[in-house]
N, C-alpha and C positions, 0 to 999 in steps of 0.2 A: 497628573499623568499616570496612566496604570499598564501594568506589566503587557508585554508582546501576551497575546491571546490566539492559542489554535481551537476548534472543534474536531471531535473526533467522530465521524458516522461508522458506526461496526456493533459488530453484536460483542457484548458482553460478556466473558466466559471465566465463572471465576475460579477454576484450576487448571491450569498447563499453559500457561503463557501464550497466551496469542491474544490477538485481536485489542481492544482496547487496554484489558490488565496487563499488556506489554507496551503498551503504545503511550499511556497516560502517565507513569513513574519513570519514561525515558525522555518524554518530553520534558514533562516537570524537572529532571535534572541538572535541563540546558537552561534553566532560569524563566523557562515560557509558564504562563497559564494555561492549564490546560481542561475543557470542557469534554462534553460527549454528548451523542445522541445513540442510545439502543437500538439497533434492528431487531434483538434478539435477548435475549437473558438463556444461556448454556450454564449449566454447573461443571461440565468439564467437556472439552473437545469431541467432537463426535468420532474420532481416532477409536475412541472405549465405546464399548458396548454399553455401559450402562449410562445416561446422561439424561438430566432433565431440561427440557427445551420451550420455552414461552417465546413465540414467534409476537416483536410487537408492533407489526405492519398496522394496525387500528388503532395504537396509541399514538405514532408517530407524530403527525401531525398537530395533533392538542398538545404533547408532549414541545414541537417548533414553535407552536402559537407563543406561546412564556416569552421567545428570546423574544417574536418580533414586538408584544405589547411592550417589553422592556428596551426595545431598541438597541438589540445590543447587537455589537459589530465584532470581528474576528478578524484577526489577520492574518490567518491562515484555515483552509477546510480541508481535513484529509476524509476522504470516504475508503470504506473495506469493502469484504463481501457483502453482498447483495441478494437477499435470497429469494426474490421473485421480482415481476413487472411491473407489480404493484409500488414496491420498495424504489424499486430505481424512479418510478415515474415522482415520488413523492420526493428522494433525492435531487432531483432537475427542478421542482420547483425550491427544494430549499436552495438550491448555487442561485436561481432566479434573484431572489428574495435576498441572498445576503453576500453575492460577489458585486465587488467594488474594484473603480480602476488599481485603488489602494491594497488591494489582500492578492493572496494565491488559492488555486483549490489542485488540491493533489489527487489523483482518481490513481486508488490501486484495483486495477480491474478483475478481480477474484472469479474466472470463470473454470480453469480447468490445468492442467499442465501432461508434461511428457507425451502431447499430442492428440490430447482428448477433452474434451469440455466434461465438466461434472455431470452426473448422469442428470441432476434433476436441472439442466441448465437448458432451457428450452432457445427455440426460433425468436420466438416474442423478445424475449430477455437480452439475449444477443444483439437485437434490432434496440432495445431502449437505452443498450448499453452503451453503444454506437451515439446514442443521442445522449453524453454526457460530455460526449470531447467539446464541441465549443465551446464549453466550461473550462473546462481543465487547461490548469500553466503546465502542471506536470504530470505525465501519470509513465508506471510503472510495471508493466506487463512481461509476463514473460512470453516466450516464443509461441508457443500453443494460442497465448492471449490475443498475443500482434498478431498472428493470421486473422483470427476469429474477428476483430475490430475492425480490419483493413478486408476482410470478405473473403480472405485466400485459403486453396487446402491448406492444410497443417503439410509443412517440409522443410526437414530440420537441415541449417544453415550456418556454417561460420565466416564465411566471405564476407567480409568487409561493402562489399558496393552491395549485395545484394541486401542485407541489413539495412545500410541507408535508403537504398529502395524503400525499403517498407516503412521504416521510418517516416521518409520524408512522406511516403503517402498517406500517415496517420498525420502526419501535423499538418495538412492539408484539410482535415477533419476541427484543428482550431488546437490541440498543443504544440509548444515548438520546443519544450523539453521532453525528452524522450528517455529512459534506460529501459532496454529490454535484460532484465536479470538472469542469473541462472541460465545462461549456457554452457554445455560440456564440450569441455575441449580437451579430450586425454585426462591426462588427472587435475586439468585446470580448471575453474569458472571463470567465462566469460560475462562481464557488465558492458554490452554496449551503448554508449552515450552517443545520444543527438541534441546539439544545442543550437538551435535557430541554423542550423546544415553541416555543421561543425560537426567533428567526427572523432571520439575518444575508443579507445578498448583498454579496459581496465582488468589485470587476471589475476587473478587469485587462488592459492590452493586447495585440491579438493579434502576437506575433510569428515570422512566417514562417513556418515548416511544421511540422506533428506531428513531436515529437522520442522515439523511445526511449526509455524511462525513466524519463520526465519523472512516471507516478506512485509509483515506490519512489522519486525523489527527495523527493518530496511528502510521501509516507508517513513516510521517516525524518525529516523536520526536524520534522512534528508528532510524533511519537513520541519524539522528545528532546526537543522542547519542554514538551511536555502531563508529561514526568516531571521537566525542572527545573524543576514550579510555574505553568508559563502556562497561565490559562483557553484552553479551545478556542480562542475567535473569535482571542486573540494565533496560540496554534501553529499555526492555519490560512495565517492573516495574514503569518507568520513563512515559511512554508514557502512561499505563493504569491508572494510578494516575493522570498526567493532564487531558485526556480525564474524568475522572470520575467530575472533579472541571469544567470543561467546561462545560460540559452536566448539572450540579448543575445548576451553574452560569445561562445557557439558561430558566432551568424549573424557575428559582429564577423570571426573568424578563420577563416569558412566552414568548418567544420566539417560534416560528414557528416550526416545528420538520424540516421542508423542507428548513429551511432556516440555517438550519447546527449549527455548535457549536460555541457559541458566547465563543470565546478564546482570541478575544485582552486584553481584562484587565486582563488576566493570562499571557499573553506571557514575561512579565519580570520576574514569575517565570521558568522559561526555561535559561534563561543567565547568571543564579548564579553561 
């Protein structure tokens, strides 16, 4: 019998916390095995100016072929950013290829926020992106996201029905877990939870400035949660509570905004 197994699809970045180097040591602490698949190799965030970047959209593939000759199965797939049509279309066949009635696939949809999609974020991408949901048990968009997925202007919302509107009309697309992150409400954040039509709002306070990372932090504590057994609204709950002690902990020791959330000295509360 061998340990719970997640995969991780994201680009690799190895200074400033984000992406997999935030996502693989929080896993790992919740007792899971934890894998990865590269879109990318970053030496540090594109936040800096200076950063070396190997895009590895033509490795990808050879790179999957290993798990399938080896047959190896995951009980969990979280994907990240996504940085072309090529990437995603190559992500759709690996959820092809290795979701089972048995595992979850988590889709953090990495296209844009505060209203804008990323400059280099095309039509095409949008449209393949759209074709990841019958996939997805869970995915994790913030507001800018959920318009873009569900085809609407961007327009910013705290209402309650209007929220589950959009909701409900992305899990009509094939999720039936839902959080839309990072809404502003006065000095609060808003997490709205959709669970098969159930309906949570979870708030939290604002602290200091937009951090780096802050959603593959998110991502991975529900995606270790949600596979050691906690219903959504806990792995949610779980993961907006350490995110909020991280983000503290960073302003505590002024920490860089760009250089993500300083979470190692929280992460043994994560494998109690």
């Amino acid at each position: 019998m061998r340990e719970k197994r997640i995969v991780l699809v994201n680009d690799v970045t190895g200074l400033s916390r984000c992406s997999v180097a935030c996502q693989l040591p929080i896993i790992s602490s919740m007792g899971i095995e934890t894998a990865f698949v590269p879109t990318a190799i970053l030496s540090i965030n594109t936040y800096h100016k200076d950063f070396f970047f190997d895009d590895y959209t033509s490795k990808m593939k050879d790179y999957i072929e290993t798990y399938k000759k080896m047959n190896i199965d995951f009980d969990g797939i979280c994907s990240g950013f996504l940085g072309s049509a090529k990437q995603i279309e190559i992500v759709k066949e690996f959820f092809k290829d290795f979701k089972t009635d048995k595992n979850f696939i988590l889709v953090d949809p990495v296209m844009g926020d505060h209203g804008k999609l990323y400059p280099t974020y095309t039509q095409e991408m949008q449209e393949k992106m759209r074709e990841l949901m019958p996939y997805a048990t869970i995915v994790t968009p913030n507001l800018t996201e959920l318009c873009a997925l569900i085809d609407e202007t961007y327009h910013e919302t705290t209402y309650k029905e209007e929220l589950s509107r959009m909701c409900q009309k992305l899990s009509q697309m094939g999720p039936q877990y839902i959080v839309v992150t990072g809404i502003s409400v006065d000095d609060q954040i808003l997490n709205f939870i959709y669970d098969h039509g159930h309906i949570e709002m979870l708030y939290v306070k604002r602290i200091g400035e937009d951090r780096s990372g802050t959603g593959d932090v998110i991502s991975a504590v529900i995606a270790g949660s949600y596979l050691k057994g906690e219903s959504f609204l806990e792995a949610v709950r779980k993961s907006t509570d350490f995110a909020s002690k991280c983000i503290q902990h960073s302003v505590d020791i002024d920490a860089h905004p760009h250089m993500g959330l300083c979470f190692e000295p929280l992460l043994k509360e994560l494998g109690d």
